[in-house]
TIKOLVEX-83854 format. One record per residue: x, y, z of N, C-alpha, C, O in turn; residue number from 1; residue in one letter. Coordinates in Angstrom, 2 decimals. Layout:
{guza {X, Y, Z}, {X, Y, Z}, {X, Y, Z}, {X, Y, Z}, NUM, A}
...
END
This chain:
{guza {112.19, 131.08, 58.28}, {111.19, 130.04, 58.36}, {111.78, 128.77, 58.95}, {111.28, 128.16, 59.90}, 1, X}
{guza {113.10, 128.35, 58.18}, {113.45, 127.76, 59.13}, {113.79, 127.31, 60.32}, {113.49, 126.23, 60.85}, 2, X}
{guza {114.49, 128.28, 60.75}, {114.56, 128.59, 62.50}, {113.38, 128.50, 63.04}, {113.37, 127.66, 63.95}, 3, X}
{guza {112.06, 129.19, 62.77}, {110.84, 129.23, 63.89}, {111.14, 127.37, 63.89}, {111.60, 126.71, 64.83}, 4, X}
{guza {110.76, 126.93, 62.66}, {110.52, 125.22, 62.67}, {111.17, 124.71, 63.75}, {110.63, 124.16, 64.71}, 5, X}
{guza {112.97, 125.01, 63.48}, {113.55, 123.85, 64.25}, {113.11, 124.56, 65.77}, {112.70, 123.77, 66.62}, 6, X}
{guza {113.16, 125.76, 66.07}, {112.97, 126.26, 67.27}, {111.83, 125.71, 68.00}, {111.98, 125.42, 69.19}, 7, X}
{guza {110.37, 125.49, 67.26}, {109.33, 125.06, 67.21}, {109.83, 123.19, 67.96}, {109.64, 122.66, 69.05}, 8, X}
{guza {110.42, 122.81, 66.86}, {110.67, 121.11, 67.11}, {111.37, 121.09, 68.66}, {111.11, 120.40, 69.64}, 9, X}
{guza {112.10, 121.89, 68.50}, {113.37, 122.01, 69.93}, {112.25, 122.11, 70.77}, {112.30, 121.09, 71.45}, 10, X}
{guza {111.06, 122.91, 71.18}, {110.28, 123.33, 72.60}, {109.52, 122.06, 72.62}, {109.40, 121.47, 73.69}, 11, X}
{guza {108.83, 121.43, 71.20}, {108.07, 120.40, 71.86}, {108.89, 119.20, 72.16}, {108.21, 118.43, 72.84}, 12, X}
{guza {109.87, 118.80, 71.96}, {110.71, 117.77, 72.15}, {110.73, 117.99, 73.49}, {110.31, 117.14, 74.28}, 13, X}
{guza {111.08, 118.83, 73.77}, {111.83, 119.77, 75.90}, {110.38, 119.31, 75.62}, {110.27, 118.36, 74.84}, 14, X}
{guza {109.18, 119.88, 76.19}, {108.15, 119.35, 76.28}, {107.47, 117.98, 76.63}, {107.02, 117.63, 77.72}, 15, X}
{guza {107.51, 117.29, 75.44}, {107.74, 115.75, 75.30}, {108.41, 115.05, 76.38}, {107.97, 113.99, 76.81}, 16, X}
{guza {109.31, 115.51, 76.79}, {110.78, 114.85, 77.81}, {110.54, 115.03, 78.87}, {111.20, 114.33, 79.63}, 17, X}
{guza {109.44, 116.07, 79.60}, {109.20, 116.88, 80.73}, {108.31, 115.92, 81.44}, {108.28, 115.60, 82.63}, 18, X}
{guza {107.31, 115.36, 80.04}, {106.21, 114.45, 80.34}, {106.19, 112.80, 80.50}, {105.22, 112.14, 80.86}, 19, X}
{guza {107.30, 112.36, 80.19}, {107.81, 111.68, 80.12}, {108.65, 110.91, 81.35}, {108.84, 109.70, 81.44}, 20, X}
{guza {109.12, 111.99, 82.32}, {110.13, 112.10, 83.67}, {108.94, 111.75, 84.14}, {107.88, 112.14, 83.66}, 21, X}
{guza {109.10, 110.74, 85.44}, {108.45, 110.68, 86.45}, {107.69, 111.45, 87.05}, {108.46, 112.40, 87.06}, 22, X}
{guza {106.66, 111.88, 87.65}, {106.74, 113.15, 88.49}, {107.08, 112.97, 90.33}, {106.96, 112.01, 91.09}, 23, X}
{guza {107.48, 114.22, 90.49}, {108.14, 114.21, 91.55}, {106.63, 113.84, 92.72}, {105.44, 114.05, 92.48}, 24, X}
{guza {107.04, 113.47, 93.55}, {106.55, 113.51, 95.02}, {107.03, 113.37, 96.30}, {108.21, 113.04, 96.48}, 25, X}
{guza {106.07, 113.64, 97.45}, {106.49, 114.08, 98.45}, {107.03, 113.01, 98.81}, {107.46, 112.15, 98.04}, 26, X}
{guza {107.06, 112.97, 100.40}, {107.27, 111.48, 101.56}, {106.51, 112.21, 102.75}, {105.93, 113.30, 102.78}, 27, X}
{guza {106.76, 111.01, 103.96}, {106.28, 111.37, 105.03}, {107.92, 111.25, 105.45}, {108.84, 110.80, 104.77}, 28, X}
{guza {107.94, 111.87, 106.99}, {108.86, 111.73, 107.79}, {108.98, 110.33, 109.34}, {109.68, 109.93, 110.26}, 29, X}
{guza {107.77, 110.14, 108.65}, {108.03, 108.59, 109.65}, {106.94, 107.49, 109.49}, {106.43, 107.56, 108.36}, 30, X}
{guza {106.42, 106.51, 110.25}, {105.58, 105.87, 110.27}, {104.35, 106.13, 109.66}, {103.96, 105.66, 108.59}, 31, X}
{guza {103.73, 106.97, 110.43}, {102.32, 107.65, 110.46}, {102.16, 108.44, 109.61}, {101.02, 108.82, 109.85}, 32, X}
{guza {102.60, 109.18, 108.45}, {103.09, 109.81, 107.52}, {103.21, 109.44, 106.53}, {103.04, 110.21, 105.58}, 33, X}
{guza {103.57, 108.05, 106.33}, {104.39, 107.41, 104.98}, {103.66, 107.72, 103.99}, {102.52, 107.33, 104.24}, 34, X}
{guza {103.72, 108.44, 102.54}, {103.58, 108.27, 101.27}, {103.17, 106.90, 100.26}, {103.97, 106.30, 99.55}, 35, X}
{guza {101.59, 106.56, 100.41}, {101.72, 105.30, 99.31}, {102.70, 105.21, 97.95}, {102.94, 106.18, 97.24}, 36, X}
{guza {103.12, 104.06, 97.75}, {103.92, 103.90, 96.78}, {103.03, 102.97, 95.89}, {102.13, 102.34, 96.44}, 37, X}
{guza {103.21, 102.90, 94.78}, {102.69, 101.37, 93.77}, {103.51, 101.16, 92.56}, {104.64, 101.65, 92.61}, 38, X}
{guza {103.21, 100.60, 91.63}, {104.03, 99.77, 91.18}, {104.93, 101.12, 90.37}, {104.58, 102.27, 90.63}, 39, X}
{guza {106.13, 100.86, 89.36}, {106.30, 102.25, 88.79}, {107.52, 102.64, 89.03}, {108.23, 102.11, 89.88}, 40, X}
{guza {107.89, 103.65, 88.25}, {109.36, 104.51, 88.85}, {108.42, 105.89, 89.40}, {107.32, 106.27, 89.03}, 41, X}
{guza {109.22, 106.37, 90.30}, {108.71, 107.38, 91.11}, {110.27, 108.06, 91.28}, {111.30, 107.39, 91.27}, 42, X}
{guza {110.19, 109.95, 91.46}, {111.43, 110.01, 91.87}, {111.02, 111.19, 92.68}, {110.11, 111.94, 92.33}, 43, X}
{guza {111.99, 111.39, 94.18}, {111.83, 112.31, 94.77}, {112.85, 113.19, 94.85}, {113.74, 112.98, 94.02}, 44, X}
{guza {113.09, 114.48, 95.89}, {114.21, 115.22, 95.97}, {114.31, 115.17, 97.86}, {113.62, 115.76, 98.69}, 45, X}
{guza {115.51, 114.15, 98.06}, {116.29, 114.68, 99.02}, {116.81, 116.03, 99.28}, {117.39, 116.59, 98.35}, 46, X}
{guza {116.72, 116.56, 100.24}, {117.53, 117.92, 100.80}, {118.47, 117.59, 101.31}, {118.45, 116.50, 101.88}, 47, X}
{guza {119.64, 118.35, 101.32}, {120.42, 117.88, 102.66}, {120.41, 117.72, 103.94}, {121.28, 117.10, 104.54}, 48, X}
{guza {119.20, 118.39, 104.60}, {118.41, 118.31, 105.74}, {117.78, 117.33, 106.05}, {117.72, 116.90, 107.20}, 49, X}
{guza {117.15, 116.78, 104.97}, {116.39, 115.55, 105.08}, {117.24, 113.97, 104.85}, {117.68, 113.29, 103.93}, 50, X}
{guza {117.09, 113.91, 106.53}, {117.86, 112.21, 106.36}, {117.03, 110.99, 106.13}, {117.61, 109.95, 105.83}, 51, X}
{guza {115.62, 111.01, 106.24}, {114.89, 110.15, 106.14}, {113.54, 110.34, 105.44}, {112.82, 111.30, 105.73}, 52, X}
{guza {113.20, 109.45, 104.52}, {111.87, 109.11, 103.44}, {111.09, 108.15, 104.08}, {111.85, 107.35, 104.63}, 53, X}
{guza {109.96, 107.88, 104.24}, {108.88, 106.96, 104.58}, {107.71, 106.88, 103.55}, {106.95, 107.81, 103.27}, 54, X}
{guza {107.70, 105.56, 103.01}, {106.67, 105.13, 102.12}, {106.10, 104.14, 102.64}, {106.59, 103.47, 103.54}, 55, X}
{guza {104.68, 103.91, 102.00}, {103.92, 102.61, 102.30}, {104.19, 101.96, 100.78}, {104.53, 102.45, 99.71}, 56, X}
{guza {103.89, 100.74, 101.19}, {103.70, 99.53, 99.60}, {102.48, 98.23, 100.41}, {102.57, 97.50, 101.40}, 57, X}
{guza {101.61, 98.44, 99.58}, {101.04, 97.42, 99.54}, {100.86, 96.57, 98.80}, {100.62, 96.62, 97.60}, 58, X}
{guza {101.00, 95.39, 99.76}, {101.11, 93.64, 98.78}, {100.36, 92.72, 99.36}, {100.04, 92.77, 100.55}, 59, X}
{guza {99.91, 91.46, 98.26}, {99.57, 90.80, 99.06}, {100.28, 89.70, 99.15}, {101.43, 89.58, 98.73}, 60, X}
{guza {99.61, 88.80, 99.72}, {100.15, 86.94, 100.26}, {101.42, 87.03, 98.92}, {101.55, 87.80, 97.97}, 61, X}
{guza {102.16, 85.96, 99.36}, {102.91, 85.39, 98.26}, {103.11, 86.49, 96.90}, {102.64, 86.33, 95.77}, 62, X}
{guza {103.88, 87.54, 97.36}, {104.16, 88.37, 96.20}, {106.09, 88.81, 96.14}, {106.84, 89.03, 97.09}, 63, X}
{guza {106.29, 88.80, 95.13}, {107.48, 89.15, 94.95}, {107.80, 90.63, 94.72}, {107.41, 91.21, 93.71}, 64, X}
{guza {108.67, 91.33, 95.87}, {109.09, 93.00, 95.93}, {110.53, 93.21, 95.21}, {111.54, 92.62, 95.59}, 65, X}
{guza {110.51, 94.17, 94.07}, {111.90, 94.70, 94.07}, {111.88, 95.98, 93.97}, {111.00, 96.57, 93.34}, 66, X}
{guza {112.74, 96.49, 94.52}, {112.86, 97.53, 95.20}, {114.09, 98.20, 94.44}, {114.97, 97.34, 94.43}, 67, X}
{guza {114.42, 98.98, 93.99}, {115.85, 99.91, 93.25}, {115.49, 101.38, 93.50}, {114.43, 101.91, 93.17}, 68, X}
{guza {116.70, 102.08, 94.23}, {116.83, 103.49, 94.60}, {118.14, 103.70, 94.26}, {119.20, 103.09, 94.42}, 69, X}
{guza {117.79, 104.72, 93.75}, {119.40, 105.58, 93.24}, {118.96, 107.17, 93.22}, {117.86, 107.74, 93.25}, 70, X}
{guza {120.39, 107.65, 93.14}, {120.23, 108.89, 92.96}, {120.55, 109.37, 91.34}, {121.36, 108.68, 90.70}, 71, X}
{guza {120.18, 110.05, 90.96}, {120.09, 110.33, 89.56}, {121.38, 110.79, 88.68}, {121.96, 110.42, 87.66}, 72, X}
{guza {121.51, 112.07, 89.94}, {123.14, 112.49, 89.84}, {123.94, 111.95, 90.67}, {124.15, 112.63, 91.67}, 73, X}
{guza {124.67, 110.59, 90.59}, {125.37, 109.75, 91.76}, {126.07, 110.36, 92.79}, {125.77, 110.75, 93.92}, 74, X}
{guza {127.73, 110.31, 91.68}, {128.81, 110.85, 92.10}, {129.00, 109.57, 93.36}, {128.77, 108.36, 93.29}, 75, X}
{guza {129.54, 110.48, 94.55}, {129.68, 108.92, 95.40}, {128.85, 109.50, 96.62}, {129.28, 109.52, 97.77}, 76, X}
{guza {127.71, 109.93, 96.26}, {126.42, 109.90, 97.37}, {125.64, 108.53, 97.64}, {125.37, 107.80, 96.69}, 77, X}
{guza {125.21, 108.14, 99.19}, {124.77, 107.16, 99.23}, {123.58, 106.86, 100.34}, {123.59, 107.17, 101.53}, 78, X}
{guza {122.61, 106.20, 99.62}, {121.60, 106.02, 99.98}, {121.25, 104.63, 100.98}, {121.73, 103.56, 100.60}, 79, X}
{guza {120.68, 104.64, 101.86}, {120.13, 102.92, 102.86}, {118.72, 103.08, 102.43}, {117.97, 104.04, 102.23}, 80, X}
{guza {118.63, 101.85, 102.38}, {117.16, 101.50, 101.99}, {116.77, 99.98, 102.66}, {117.26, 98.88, 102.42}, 81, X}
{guza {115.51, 100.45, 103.77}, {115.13, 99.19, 104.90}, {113.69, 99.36, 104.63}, {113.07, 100.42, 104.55}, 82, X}
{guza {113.23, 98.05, 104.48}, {111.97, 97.58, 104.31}, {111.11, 97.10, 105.89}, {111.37, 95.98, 106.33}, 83, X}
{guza {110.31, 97.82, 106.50}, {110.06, 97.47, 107.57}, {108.11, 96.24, 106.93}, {107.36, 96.51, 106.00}, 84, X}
{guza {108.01, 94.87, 108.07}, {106.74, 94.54, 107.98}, {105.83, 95.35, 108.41}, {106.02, 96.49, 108.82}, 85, X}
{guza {104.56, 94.63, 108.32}, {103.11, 95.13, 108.71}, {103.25, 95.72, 110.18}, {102.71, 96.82, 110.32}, 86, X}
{guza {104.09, 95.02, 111.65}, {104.41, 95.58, 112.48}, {105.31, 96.40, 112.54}, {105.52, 96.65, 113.73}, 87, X}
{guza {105.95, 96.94, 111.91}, {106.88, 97.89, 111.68}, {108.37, 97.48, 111.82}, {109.29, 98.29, 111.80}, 88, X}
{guza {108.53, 95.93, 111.99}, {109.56, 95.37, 112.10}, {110.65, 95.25, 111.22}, {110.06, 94.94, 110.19}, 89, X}
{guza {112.18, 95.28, 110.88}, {112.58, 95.53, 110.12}, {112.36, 94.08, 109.37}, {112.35, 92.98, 109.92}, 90, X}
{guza {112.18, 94.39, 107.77}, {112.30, 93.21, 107.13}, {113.45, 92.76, 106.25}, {113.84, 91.60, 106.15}, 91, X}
{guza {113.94, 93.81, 105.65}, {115.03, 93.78, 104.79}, {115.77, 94.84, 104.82}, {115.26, 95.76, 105.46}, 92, X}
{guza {117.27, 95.15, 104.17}, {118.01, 96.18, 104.44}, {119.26, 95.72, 103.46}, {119.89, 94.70, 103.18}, 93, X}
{guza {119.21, 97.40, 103.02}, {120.74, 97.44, 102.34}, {121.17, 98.57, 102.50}, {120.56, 99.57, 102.12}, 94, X}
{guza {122.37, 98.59, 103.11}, {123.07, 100.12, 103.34}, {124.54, 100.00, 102.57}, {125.29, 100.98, 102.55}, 95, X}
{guza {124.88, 98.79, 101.96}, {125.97, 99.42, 101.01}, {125.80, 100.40, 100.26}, {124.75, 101.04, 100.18}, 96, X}
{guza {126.84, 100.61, 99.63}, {127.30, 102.44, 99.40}, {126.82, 102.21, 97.22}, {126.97, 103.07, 96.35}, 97, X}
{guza {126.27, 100.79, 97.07}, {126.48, 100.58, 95.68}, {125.12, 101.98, 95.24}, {124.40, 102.71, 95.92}, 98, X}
{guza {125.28, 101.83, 94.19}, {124.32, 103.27, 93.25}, {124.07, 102.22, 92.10}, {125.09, 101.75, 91.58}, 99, X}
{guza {122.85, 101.79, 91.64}, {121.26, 101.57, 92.67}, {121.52, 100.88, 94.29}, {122.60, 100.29, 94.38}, 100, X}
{guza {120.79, 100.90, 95.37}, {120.44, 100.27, 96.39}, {119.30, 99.43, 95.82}, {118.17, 99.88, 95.62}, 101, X}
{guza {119.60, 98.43, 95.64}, {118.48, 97.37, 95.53}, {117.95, 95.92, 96.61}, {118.57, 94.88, 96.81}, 102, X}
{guza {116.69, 96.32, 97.11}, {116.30, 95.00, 97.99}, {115.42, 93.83, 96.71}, {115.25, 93.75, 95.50}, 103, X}
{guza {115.25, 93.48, 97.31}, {114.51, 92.15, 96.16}, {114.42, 91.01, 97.15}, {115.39, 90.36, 97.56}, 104, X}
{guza {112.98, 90.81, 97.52}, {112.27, 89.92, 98.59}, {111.03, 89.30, 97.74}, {110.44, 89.78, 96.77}, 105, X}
{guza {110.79, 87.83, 98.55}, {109.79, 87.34, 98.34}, {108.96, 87.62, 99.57}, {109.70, 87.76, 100.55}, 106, X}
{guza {107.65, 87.76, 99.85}, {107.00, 88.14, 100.71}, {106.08, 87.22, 101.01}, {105.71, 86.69, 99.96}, 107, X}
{guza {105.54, 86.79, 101.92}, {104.80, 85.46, 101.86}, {103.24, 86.04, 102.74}, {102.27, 85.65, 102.10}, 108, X}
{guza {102.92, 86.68, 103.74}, {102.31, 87.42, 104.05}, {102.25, 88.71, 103.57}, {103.21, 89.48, 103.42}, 109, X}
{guza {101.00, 88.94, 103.32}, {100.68, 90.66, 102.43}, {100.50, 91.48, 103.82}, {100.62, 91.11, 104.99}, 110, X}
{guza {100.22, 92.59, 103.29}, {99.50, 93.95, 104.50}, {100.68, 95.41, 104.10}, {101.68, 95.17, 103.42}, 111, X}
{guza {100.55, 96.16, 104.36}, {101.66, 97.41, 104.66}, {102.88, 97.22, 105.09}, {103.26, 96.92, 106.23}, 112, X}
{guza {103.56, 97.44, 104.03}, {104.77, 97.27, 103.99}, {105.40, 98.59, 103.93}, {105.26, 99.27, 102.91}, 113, X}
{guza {106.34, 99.20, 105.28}, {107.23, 100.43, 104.99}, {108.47, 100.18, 104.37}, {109.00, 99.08, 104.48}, 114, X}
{guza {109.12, 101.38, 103.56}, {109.98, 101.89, 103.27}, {110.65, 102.97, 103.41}, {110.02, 104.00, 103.20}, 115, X}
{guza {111.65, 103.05, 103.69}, {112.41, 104.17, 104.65}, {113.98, 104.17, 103.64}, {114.66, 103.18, 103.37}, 116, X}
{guza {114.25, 105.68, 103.21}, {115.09, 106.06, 102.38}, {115.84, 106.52, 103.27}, {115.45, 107.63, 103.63}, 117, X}
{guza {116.84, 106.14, 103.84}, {117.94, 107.21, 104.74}, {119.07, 107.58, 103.49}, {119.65, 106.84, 102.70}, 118, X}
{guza {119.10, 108.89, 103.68}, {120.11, 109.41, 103.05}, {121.66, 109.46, 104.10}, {121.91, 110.25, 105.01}, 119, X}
{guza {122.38, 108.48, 103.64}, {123.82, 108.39, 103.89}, {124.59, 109.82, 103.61}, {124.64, 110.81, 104.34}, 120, X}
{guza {124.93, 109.70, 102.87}, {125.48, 110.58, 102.40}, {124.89, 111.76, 100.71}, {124.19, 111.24, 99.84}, 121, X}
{guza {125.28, 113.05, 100.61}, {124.44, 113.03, 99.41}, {123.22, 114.08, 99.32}, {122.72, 114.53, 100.35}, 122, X}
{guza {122.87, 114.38, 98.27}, {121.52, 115.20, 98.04}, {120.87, 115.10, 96.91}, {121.73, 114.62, 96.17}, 123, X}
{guza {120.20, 115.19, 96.48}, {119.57, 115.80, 95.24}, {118.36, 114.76, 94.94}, {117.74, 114.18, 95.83}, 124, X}
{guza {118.09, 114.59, 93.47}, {116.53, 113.45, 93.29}, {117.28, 112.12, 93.00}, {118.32, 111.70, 92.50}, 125, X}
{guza {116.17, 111.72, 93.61}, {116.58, 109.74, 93.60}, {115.09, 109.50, 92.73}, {114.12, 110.20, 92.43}, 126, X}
{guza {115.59, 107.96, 92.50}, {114.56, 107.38, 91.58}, {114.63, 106.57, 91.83}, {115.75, 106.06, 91.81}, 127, X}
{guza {113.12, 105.57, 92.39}, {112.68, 104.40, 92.87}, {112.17, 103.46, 92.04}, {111.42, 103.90, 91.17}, 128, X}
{guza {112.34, 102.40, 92.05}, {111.84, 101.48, 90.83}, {110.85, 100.42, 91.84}, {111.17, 99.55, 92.65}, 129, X}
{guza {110.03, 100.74, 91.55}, {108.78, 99.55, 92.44}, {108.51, 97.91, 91.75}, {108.26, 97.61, 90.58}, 130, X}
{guza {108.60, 97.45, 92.39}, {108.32, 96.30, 91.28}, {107.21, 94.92, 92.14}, {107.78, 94.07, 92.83}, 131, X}
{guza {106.03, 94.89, 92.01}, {105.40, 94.40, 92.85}, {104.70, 92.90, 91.58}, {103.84, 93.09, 90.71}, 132, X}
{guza {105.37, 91.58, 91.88}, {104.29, 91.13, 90.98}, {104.09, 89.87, 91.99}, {104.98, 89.60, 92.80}, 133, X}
{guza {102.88, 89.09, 91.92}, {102.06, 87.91, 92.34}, {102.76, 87.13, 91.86}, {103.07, 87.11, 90.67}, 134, X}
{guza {103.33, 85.91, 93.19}, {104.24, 84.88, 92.36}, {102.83, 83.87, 92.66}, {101.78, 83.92, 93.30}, 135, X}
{guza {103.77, 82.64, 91.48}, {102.52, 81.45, 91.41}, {102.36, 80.44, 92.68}, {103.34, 80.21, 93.38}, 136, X}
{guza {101.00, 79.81, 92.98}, {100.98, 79.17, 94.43}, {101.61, 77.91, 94.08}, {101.17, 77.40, 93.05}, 137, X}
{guza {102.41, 77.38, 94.60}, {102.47, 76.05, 94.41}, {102.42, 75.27, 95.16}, {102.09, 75.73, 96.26}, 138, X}
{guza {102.64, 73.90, 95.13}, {101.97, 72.88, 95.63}, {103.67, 72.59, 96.77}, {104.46, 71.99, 96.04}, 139, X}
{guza {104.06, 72.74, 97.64}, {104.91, 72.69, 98.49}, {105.89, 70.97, 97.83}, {105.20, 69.96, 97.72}, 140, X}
{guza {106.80, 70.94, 97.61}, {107.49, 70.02, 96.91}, {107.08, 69.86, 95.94}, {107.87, 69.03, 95.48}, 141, X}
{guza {106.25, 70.08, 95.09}, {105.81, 69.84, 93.72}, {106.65, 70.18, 92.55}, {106.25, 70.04, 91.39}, 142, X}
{guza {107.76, 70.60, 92.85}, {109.00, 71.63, 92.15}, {110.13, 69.88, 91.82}, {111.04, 69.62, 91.03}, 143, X}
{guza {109.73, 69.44, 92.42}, {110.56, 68.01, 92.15}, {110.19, 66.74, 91.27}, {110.88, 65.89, 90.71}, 144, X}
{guza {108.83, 66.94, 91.34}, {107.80, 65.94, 90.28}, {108.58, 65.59, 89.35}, {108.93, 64.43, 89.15}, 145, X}
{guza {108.99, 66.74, 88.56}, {109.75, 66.74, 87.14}, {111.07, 65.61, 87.05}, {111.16, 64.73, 86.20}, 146, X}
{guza {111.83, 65.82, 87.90}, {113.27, 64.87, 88.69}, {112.57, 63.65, 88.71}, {112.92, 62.72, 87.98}, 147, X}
{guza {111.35, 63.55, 89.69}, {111.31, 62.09, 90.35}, {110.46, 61.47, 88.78}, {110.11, 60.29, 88.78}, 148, X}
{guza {110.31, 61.93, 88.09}, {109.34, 61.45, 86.52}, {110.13, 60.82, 85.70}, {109.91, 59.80, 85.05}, 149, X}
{guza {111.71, 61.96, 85.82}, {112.81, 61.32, 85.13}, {113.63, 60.12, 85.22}, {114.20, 59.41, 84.39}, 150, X}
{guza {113.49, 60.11, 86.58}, {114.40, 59.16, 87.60}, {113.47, 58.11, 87.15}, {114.10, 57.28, 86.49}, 151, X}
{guza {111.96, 57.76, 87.27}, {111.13, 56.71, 87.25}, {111.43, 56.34, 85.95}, {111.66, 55.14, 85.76}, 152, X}
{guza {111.47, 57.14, 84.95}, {111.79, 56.92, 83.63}, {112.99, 56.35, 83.13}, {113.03, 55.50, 82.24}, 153, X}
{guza {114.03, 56.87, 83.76}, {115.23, 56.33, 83.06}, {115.14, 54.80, 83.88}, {114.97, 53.86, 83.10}, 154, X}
{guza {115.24, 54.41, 85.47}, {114.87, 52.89, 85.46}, {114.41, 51.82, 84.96}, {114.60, 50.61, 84.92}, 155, X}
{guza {113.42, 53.00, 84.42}, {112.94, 51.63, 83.80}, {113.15, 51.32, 82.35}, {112.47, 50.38, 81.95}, 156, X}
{guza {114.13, 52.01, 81.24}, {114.35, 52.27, 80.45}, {115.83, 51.66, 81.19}, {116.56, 50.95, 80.49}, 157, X}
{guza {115.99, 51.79, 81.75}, {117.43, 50.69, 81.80}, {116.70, 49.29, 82.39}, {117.09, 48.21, 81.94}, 158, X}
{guza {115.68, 49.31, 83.37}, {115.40, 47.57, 83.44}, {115.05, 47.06, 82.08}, {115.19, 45.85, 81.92}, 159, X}
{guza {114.70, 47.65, 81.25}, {113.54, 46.99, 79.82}, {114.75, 46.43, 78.94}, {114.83, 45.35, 78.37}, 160, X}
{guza {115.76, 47.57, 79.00}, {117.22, 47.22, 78.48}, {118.06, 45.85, 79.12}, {118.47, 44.84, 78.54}, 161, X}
{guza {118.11, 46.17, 80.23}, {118.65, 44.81, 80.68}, {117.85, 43.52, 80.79}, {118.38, 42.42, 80.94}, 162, X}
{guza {116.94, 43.66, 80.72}, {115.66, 42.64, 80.50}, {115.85, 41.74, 78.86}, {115.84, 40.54, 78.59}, 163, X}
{guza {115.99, 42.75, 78.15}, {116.23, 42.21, 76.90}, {117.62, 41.65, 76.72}, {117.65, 40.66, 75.99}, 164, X}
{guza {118.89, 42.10, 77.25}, {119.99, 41.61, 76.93}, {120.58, 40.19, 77.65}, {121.67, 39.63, 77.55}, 165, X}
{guza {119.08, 39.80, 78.61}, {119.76, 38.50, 79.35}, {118.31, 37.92, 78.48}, {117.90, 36.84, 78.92}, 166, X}
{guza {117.94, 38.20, 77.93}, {117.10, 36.93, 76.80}, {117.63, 36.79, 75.36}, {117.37, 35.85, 74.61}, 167, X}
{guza {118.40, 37.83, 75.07}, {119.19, 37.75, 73.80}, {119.91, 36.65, 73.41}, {120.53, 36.67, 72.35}, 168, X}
END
């Protein structure tokens, strides 16, 4: 009786864990092809045949992208990871050999954004970490208000001071 139990606990746990993993998906092989991405971990399987992944990400105006790819089983396999714009222009890029490859951009114009996984060196499943959030609009120098409030403040908190010590 015992055994069925733990045997029982053991399959739904494996179970549990199965559902839990990402699920796998495809890519495209280039432009016209690309795989939407959204926010999320996602993980795929490189072949050794396959040197290149193509995803889409869509964002909009003023949004902040981070981007993390690794391979699951490292070892010293290595992945490039280039962010092309809406024209397909390159926008960002990291081809060091580190395990995660991480880009991390502010984006100031939205539209389709590619991603392109070249496999360096290496095989097996990688895992993508999407990270898409809306940064706040602000008012272009308005980030200084705070400084110039202080500055106004302490002057005059030293004139009021010296004001008083030449009537003393």
């Amino acid at each position: 009786m015992k055994k069925k139990l733990f045997l029982t606990s053991i399959i739904c746990c494996l179970i549990a864990f199965i559902f839990l993993l990402p699920p796998v998906i495809g890519y495209g092989s280039g432009f016209g092809d690309a795989t939407p991405l959204s926010n999320g971990d996602h993980v795929i399987t490189l072949n050794a045949g396959d040197n290149d992944a193509y995803f889409t990400i869509e964002v909009s105006d003023r949004t902040h992208l981070y981007i993390s790819v690794a391979y699951i089983d490292s070892g010293s396999d290595d992945l490039d990871v280039y962010l092309y714009d809406p024209s397909q222009s390159e926008f960002s890029m990291d081809s060091t050999s580190a395990n995660p490859t991480i880009l991390d951009n502010e984006i100031e114009t939205g539209g389709t954004y590619y991603l392109r996984i070249h496999r360096f060196s290496g095989s097996g499943d990688v895992v993508m970490t999407i990270s898409i959030t809306q940064t706040s609009r602000r008012i272009p120098g308005f980030e200084i208000m705070t400084t110039l409030f202080g500055l106004i403040i302490s002057i005059g908190i030293i004139l009021v001071l010296f004001r008083n010590r030449i009537y003393m």
